[in-house]
NUVO-975333 format. One line per field, with one value per residue: residue in one letter; x, y, z of N, C-alpha, C in turn. Coordinates in pm, whole numbers, plus 50000, padded with zeros to 5 digits. Layout:
BEGIN
rest	[a,...]
n.X	[X,...]
n.Y	[Y,...]
n.Z	[Z,...]
ca.X	[X,...]
ca.Y	[Y,...]
ca.Z	[Z,...]
c.X	[X,...]
c.Y	[Y,...]
c.Z	[Z,...]
END
This chain:
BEGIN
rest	[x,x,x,x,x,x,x,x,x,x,x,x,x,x,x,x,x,x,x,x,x,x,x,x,x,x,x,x,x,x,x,x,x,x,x,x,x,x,x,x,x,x,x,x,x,x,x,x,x,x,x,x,x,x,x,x,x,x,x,x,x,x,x,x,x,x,x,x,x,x,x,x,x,x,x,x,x,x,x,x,x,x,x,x,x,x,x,x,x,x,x,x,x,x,x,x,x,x,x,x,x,x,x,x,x,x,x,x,x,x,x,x,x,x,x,x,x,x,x,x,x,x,x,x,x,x,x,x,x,x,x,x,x,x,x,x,x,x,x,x,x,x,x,x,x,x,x,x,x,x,x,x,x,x,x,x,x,x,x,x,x,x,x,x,x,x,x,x,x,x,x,x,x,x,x,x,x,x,x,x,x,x,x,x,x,x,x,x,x,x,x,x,x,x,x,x,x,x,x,x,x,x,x,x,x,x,x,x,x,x,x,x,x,x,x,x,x,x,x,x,x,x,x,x,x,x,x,x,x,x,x,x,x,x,x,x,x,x,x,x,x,x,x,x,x,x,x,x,x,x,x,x,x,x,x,x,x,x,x,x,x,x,x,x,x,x,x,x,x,x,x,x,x,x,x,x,x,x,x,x,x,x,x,x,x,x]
n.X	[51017,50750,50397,50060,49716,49488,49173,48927,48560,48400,48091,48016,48288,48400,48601,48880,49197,49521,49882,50089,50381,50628,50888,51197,51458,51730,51989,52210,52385,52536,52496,52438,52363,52154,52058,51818,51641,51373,51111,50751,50529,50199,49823,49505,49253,48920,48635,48335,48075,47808,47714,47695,47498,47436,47516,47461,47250,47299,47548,47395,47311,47522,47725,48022,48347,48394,48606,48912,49091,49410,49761,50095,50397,50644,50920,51175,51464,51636,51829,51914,52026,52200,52263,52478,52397,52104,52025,51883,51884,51762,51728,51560,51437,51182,51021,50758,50554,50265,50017,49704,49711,49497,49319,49118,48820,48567,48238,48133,47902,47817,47917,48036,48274,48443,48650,48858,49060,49432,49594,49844,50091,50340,50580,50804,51029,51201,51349,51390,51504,51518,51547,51506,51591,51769,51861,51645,51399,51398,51269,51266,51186,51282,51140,51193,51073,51098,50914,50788,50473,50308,50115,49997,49923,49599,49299,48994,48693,48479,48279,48255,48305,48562,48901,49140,49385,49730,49909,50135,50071,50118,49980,49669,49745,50009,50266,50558,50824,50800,50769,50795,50859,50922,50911,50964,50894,50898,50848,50813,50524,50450,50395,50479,50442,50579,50522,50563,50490,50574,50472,50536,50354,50023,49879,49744,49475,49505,49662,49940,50217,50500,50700,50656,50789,50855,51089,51249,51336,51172,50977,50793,50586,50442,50176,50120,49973,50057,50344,50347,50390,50280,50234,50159,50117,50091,50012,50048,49927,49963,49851,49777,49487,49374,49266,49244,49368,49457,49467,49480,49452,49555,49547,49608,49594,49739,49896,49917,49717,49710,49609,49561,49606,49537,49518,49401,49118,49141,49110,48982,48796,48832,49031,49080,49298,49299,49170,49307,49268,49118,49125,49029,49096,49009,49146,49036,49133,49147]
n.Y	[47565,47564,47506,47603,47608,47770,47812,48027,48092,48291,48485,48573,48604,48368,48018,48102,47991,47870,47733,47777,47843,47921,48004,48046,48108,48129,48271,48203,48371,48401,48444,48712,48794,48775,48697,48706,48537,48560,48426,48440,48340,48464,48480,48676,48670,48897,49031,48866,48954,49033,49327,49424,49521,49751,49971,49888,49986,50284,50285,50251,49984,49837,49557,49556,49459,49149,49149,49005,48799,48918,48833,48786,48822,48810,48913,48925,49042,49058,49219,49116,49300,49190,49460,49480,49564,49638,49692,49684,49624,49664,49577,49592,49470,49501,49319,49327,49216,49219,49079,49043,49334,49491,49771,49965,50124,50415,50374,50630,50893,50796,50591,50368,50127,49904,49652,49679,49563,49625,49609,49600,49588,49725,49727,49823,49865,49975,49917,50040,49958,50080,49957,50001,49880,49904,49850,49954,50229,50367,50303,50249,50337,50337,50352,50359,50403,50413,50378,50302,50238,50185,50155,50012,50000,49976,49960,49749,49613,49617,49718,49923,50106,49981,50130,50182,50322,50291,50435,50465,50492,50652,50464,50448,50464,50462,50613,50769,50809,50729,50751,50634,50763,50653,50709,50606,50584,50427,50377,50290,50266,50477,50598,50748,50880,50932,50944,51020,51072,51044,51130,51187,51200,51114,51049,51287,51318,51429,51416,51235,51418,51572,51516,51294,50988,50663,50565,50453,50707,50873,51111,51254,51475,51661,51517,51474,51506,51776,51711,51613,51564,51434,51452,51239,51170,51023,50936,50761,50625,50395,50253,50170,50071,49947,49663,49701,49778,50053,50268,50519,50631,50881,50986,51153,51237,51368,51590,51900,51976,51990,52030,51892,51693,51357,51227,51265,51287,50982,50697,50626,50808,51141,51223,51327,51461,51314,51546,51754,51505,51346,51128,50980,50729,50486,50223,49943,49694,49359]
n.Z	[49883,49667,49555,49422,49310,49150,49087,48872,48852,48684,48637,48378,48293,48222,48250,48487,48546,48697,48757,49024,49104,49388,49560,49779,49849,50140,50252,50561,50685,50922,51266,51278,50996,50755,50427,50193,49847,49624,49447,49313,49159,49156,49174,49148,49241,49077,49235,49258,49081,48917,48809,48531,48404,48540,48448,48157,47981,47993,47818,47563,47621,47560,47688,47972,47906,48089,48417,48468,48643,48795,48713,48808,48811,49073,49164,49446,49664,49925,50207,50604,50869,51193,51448,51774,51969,52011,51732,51460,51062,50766,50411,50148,49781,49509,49233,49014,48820,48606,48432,48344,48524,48836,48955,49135,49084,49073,49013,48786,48946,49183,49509,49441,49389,49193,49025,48770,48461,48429,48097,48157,48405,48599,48863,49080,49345,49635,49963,50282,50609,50968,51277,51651,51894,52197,52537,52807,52860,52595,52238,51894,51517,51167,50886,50516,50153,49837,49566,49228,49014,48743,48506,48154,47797,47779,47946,48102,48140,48460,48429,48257,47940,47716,47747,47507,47500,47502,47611,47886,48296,48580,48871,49085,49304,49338,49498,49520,49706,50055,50402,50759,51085,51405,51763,52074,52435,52765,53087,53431,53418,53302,52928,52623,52306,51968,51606,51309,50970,50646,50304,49926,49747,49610,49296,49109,48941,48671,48326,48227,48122,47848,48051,48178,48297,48351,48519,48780,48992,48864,48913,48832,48898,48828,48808,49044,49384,49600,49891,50186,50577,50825,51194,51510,51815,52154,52469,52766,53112,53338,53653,53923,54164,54491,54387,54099,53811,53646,53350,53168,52847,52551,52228,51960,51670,51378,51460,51463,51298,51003,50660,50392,50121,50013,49777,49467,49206,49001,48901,49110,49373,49490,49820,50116,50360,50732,50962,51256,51511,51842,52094,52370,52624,52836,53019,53186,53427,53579]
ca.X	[50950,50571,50303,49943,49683,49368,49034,48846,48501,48284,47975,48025,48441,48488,48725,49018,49307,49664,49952,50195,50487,50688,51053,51231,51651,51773,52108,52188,52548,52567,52369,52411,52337,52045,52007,51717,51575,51214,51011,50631,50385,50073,49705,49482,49095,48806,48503,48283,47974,47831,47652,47748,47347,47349,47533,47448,47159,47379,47633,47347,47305,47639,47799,48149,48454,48449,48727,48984,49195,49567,49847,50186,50553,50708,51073,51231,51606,51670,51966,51913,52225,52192,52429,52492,52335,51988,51986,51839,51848,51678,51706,51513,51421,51100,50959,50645,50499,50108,49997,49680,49679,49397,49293,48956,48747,48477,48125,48059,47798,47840,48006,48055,48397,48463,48778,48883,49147,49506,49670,50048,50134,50516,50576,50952,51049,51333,51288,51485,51400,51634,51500,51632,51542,51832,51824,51635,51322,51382,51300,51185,51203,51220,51095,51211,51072,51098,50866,50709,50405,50262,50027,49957,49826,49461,49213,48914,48642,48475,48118,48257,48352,48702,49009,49241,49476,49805,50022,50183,50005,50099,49816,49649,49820,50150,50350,50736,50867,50697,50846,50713,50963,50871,50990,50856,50959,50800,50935,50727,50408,50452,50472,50482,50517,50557,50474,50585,50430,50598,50447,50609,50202,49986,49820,49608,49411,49598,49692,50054,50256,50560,50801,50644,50866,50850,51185,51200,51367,51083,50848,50639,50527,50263,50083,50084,49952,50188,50397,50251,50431,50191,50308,50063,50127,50022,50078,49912,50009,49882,49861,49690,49381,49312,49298,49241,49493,49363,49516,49458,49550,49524,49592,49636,49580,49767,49894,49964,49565,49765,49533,49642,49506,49606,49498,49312,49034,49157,49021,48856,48735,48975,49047,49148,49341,49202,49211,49322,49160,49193,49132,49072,49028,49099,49101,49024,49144,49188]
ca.Y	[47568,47531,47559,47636,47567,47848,47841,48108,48030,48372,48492,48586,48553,48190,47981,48094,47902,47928,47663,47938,47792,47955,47906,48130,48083,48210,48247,48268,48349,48401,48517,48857,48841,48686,48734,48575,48569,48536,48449,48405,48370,48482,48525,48756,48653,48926,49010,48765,49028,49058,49426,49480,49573,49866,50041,49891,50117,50433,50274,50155,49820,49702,49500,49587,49346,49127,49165,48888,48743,48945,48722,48800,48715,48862,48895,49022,48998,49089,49136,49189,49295,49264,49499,49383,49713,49634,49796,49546,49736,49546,49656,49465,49553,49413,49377,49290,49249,49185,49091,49233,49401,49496,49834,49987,50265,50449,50447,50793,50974,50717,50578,50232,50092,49804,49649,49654,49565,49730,49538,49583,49617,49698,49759,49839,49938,49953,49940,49990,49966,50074,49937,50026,49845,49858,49826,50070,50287,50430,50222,50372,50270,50436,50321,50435,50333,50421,50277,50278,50160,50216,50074,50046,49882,49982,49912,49685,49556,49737,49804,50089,50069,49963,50236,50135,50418,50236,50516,50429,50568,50588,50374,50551,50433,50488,50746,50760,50816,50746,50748,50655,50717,50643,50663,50546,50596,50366,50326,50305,50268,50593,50569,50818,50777,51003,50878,51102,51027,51113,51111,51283,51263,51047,51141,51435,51317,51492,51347,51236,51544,51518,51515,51171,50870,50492,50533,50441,50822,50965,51171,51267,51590,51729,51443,51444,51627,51829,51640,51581,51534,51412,51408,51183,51106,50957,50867,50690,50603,50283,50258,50060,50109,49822,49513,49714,49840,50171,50309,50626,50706,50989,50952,51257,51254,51490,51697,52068,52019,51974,52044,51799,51625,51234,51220,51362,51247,50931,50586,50652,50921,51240,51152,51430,51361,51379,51678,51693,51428,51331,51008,50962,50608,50454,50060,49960,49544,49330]
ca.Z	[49754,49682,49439,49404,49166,49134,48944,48941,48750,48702,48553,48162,48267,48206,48371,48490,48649,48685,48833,49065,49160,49468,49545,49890,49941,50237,50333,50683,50716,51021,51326,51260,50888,50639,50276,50081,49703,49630,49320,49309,49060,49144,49105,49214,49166,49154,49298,49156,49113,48761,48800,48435,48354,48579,48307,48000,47932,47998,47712,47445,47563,47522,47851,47936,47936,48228,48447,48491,48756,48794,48702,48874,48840,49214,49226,49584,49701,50077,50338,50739,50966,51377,51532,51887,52052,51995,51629,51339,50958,50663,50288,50047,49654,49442,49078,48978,48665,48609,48256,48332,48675,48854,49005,49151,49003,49102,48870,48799,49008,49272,49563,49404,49359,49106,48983,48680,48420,48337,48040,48200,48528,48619,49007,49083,49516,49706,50102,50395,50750,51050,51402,51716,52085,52292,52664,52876,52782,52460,52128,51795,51370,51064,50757,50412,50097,49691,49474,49135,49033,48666,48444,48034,47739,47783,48072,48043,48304,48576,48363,48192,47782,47737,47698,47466,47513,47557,47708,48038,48341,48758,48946,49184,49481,49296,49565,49479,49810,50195,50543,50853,51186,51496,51887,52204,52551,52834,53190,53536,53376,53180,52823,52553,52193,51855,51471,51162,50817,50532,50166,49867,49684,49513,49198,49140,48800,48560,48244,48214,47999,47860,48137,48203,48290,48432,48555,48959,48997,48785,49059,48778,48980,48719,48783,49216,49506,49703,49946,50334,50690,50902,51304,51545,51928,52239,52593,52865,53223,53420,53796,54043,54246,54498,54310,53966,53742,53575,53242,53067,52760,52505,52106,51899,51508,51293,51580,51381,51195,50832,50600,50328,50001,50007,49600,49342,49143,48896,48927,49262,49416,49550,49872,50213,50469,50783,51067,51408,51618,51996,52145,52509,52627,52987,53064,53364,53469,53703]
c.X	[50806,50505,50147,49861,49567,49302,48924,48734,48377,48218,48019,48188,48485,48529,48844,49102,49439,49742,50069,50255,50593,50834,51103,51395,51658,51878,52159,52336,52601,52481,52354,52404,52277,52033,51875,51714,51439,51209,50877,50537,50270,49944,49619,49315,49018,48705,48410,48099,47913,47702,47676,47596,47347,47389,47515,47391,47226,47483,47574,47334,47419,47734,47993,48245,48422,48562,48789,49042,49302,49641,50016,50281,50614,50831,51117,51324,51596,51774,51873,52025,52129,52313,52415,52442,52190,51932,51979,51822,51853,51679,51663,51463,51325,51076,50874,50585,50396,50105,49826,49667,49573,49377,49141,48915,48642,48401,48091,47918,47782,47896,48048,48207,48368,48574,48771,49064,49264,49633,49827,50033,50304,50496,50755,50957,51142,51277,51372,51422,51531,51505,51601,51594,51683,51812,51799,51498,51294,51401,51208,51264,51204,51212,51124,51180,51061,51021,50754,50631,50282,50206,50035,49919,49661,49403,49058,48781,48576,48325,48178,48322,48520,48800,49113,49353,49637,49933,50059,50090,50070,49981,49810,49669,49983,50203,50534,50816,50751,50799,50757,50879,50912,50940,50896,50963,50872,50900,50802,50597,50386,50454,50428,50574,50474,50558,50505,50558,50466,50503,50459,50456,50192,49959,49696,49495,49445,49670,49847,50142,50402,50680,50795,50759,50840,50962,51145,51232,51293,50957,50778,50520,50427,50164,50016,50055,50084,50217,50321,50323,50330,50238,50165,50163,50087,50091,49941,50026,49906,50012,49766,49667,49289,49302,49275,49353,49393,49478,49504,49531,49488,49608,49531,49654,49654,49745,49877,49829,49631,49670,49561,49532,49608,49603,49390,49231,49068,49083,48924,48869,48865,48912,49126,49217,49304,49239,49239,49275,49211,49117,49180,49020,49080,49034,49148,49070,49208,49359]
c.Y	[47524,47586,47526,47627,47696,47853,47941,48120,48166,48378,48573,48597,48388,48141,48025,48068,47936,47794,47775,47845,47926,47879,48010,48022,48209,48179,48300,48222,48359,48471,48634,48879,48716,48735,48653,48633,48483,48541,48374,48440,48345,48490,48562,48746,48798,48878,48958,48864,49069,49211,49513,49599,49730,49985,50036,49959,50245,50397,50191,50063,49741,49695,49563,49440,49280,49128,49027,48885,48884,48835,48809,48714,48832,48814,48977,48988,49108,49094,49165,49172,49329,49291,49444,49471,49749,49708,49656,49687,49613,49651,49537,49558,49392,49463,49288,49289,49156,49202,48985,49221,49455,49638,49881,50070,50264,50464,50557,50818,50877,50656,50459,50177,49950,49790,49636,49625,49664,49637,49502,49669,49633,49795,49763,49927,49895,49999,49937,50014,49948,50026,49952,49977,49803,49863,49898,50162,50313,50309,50320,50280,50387,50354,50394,50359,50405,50336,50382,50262,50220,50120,50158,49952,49825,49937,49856,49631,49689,49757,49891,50039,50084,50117,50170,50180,50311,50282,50460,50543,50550,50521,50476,50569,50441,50627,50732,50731,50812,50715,50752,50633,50740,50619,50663,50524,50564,50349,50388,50315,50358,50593,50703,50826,50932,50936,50993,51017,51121,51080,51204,51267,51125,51133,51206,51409,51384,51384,51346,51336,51477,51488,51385,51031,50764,50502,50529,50638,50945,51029,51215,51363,51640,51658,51384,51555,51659,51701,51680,51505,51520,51376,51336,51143,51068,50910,50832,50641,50469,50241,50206,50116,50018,49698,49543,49795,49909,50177,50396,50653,50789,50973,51101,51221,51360,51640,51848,52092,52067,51974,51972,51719,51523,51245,51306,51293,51139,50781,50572,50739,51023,51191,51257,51374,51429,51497,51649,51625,51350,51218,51016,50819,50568,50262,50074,49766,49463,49337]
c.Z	[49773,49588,49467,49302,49243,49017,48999,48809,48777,48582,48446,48158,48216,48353,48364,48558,48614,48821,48876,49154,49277,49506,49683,49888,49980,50275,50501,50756,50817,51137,51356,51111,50796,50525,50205,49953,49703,49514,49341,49215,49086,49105,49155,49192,49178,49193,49191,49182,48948,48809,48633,48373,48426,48501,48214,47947,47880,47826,47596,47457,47582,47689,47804,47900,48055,48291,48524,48616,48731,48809,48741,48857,48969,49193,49371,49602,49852,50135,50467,50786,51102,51394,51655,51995,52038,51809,51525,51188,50862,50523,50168,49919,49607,49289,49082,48892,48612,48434,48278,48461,48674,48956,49067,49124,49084,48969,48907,48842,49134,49387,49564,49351,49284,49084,48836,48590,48349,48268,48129,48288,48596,48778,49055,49248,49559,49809,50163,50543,50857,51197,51552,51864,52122,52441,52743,52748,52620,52306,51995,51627,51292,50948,50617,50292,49924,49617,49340,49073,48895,48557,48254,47950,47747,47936,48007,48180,48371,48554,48305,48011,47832,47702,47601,47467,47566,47598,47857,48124,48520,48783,49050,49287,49480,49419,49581,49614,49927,50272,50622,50950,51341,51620,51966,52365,52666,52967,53315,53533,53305,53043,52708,52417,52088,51718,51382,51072,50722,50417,50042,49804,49616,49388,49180,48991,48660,48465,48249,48060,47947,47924,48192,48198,48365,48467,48741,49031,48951,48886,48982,48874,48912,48743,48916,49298,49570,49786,50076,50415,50778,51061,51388,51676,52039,52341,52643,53030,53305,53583,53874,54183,54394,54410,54159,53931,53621,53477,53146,53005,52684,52392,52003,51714,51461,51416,51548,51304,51075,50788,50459,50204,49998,49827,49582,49288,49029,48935,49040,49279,49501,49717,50001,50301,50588,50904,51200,51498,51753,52070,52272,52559,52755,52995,53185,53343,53583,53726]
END
């Protein structure tokens, strides 16, 4: 258990503070199996930057909101299981709920990011994670994760005039589903490794219609870029030269040149993903 005190004292925000108490049980039933529960209440200061003037002009004069702290209640519940064959698998589930959360925008015509406020923050993910090193070359993970991550109850902050609009909205980093799985194969100084990147889409700027839902199952497709497999790999071999030990390797970006849109245009800027790129690098040491 443990607690925290934060003051965070900005220019035309005030003061603002917060006592965040922390708490962690872990059960550890045995040495092939852990459970915990988590709660944390948080707080999340901004950037302490008052540029509110460089818009006021543009909006008559009048300053925006300043933007506050994020305040956070964190729930998480966890298991892990070791099998006895080098295989570890972890499934954990969170909620989060910001009263107001904090995202970043771009000022129009610009490449200026700011944070600003989003009244209600609800964050809902389920995670699992298989790992696999047993004995002898070959080890490798996969990652699977579901999550949530929508905002409402107006936005405020940032320099820009407030929204009051208090429809629910994804955040812009909201992506329903991601996967990353990964193997790796090393023996005699050889090693060679592959990376897959899943992502079912962020959002494309599009207003929420009405097929719209906050449910964790809700993919809310009208409102995301296509989906994107991204593959990435790399080897290298190290061998010895006289008293140095050489090492070349070679790292591969987005092996297939996917042509791919990470997001779309909504609080920040649209956003590509990037093209085939090749990485050659050699260490040399004693």
């Amino acid at each position: 258990m443990g607690v925290r005190f934060d003051n965070h004292n900005a220019p035309f925000a005030g003061n603002e503070n917060q006592v965040s108490p922390r708490a962690k049980l872990s059960f550890f039933l045995d040495p092939a199996n852990t459970f915990w529960v988590y709660y944390g209440r948080l707080f999340l200061p901004t950037n302490v930057e008052d540029l509110r003037a460089i818009t006021s002009t543009a909006q008559g004069g009048v300053a925006a909101e300043p933007t506050i702290p994020e305040r956070d209640n964190f729930y998480e519940v966890g298991y892990v299981h070791r099998f006895p064959v080098g295989v570890v698998t972890k499934l954990s589930a969170y909620h989060k709920r910001s009263s107001p959360g904090i995202d970043d925008a771009t000022i129009p015509g610009t490449a200026i990011l700011t944070s600003v406020n989003i009244g209600r923050v609800r964050i809902t993910g389920v995670e699992g994670v298989v790992e696999i090193r047993p004995q002898g070359p070959l080890s490798g993970y996969v990652n699977v994760a579901l999550n949530h991550a929508y905002g409402f109850n107006g936005i405020s902050g940032g320099f820009f005039p407030a929204d009051t609009a208090s429809a629910p909205f994804d955040l812009d980093h909201d992506q329903r589903l991601s996967g990353v799985a990964s193997v790796v194969y090393s023996a005699h100084g050889f090693s060679v490794s592959a990376t897959g990147t899943y992502g079912s889409g962020l959002t494309n700027g599009a207003a929420p219609d009405s097929t719209y839902g906050t449910g964790l199952l809700n993919f809310n497709k009208s409102i995301k870029v296509p989906s994107n497999f991204i593959l990435n790999a790399s080897a290298g071999y190290a061998f010895a030269v006289g008293g140095a030990v050489f090492r070349p390797q070679i790292y591969v970006e987005n092996v297939f040149d996917k042509q791919y849109l990470l997001k779309g245009a909504f609080f920040s800027g649209a956003s590509f993903g990037r093209p085939r790129s090749i990485q050659v690098r050699m260490n040399i040491g004693a």
